[in-house]
PLY file of the C-alpha trace (Angstrom):
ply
format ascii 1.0
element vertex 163
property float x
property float y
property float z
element edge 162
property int vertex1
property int vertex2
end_header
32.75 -20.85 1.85
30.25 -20.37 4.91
26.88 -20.41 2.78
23.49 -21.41 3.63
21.36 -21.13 0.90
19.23 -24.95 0.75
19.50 -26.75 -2.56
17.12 -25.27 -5.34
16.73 -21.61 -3.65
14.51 -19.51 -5.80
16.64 -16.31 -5.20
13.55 -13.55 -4.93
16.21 -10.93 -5.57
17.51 -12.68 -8.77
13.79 -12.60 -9.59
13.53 -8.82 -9.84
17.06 -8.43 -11.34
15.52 -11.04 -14.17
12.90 -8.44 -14.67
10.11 -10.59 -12.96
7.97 -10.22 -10.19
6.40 -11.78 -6.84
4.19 -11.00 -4.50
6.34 -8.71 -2.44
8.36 -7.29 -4.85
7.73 -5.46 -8.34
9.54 -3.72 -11.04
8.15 -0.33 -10.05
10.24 -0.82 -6.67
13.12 -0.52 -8.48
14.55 3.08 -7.90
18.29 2.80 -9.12
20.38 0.86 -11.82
23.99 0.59 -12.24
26.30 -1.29 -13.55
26.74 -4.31 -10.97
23.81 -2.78 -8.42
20.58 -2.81 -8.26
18.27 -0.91 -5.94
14.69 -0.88 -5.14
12.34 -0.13 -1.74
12.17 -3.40 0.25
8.51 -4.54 1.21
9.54 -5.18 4.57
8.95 -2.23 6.61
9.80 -1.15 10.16
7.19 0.81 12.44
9.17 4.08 12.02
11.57 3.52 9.25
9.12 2.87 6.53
10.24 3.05 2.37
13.87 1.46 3.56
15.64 0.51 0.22
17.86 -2.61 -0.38
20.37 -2.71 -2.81
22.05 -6.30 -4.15
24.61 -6.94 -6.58
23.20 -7.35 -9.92
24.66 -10.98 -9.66
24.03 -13.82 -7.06
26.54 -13.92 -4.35
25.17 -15.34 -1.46
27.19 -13.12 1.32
29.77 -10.92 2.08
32.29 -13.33 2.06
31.33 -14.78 -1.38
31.39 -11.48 -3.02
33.82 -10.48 -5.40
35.13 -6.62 -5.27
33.90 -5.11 -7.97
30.58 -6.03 -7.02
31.38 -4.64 -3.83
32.67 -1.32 -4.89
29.52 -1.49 -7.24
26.87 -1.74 -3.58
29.19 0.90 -1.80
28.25 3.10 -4.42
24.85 2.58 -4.90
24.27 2.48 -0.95
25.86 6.11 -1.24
23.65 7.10 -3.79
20.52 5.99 -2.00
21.32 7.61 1.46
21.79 10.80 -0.03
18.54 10.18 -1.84
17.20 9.19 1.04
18.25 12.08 3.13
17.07 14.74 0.14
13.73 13.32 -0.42
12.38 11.80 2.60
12.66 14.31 5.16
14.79 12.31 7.70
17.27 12.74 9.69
20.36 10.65 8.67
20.27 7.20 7.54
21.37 3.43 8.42
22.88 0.68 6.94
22.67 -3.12 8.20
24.18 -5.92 6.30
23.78 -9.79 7.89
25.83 -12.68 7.39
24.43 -16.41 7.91
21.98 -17.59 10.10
23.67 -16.34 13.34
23.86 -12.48 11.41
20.29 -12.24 10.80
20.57 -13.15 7.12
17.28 -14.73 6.14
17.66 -14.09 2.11
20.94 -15.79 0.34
21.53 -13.24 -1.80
24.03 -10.13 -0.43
21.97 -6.93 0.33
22.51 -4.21 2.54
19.39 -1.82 3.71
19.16 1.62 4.06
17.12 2.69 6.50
16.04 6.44 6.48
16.35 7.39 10.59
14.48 10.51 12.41
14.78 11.40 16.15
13.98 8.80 18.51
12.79 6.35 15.76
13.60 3.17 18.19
14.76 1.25 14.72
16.81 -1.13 16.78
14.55 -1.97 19.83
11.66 -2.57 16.94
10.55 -5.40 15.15
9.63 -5.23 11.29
5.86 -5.38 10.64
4.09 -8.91 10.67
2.66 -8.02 7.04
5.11 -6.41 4.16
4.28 -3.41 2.74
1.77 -3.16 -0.28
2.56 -2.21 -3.64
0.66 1.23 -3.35
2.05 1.42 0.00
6.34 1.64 -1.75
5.43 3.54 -4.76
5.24 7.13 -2.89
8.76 6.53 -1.65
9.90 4.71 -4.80
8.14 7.46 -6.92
10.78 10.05 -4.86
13.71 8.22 -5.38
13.27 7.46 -9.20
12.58 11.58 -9.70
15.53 12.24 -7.51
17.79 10.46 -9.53
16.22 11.60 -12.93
16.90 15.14 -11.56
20.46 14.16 -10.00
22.19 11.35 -12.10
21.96 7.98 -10.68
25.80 8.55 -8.56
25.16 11.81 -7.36
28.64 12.83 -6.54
27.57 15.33 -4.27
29.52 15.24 -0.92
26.70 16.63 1.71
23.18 16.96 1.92
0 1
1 2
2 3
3 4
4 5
5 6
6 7
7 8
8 9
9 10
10 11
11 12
12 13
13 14
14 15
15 16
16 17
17 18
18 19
19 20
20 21
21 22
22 23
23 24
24 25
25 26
26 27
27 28
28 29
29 30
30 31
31 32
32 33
33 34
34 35
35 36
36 37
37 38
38 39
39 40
40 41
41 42
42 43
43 44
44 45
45 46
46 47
47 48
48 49
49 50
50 51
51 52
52 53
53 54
54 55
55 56
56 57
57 58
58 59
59 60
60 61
61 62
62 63
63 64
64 65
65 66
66 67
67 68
68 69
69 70
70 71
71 72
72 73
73 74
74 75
75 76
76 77
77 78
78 79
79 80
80 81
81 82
82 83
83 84
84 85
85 86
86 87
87 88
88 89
89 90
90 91
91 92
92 93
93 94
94 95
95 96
96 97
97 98
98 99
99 100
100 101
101 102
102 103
103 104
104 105
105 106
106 107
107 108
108 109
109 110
110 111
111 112
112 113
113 114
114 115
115 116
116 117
117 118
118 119
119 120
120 121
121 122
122 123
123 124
124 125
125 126
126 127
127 128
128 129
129 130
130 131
131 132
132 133
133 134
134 135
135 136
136 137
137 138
138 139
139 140
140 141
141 142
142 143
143 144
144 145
145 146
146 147
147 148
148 149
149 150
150 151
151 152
152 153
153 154
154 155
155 156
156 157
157 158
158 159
159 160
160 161
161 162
């Protein structure tokens, strides 16, 4: 429908979901599994907002408009899951969640994510730019390393309804 993604795009988030690897993203980022989601802590970090998580369907749809419901329902539940998570384990104060669409929406990878953003007090997330380098892999593992034993403890849909 309204895609973008050039001829021959090596999908990096088809990568991980293949089980493989690059330099910005590895298999010990993943922190949640599901049936039609995936989730793992992005490399890309902002100054005050740092171990975000993205989660993608576990299937390449390049954007919203391309992707069919279950997989839908599938992120939706998974984002849930990793804002609660996120609010038990990081010590934040509530969380985001930004989605882009095209060019003109900020998206810069064709394949659907959404990020979750842990927030605290006057973080300035939206008058901030993300960091010129991403983050390392010994840089995500604290945060990822949190997430995975959070949902070892909890389940991976925690069906609790507050924090």
């Amino acid at each position: 429908m309204f895609n973008h993604e050039p001829v021959g795009y090596d999908c990096p988030f088809c990568r991980v979901l293949g089980g493989g690897e690059d330099g910005v993203t590895s298999q010990q980022d993943i922190v949640l599994r599901t049936a039609g989601a995936m989730a793992f802590v992005a490399s890309r970090w902002w100054p005050n907002n740092r171990g975000h998580v993205l989660v993608v369907p576990d299937e390449h749809h390049e954007n919203l408009y391309d992707l069919p419901p279950r997989y839908g329902h599938a992120v939706h539940d998974a984002v849930r899951a990793i804002a609660i998570a996120i609010r038990h384990t990081y010590g934040c104060d509530g969380v985001s969640t930004r989605q882009h669409n095209e060019p003109a929406g900020y998206q810069d990878a064709w394949h659907y994510h959404v990020h979750v953003f842990p927030r605290y007090k006057d973080d300035n997330l939206y008058n901030t730019r993300h960091l010129a380098r991403p983050a390392t892999r010994d840089e995500r593992e604290p945060y990822a390393r949190r997430l995975r034993a959070y949902f070892t403890q909890y389940g991976d849909l925690d069906d609790r309804t507050s924090c």
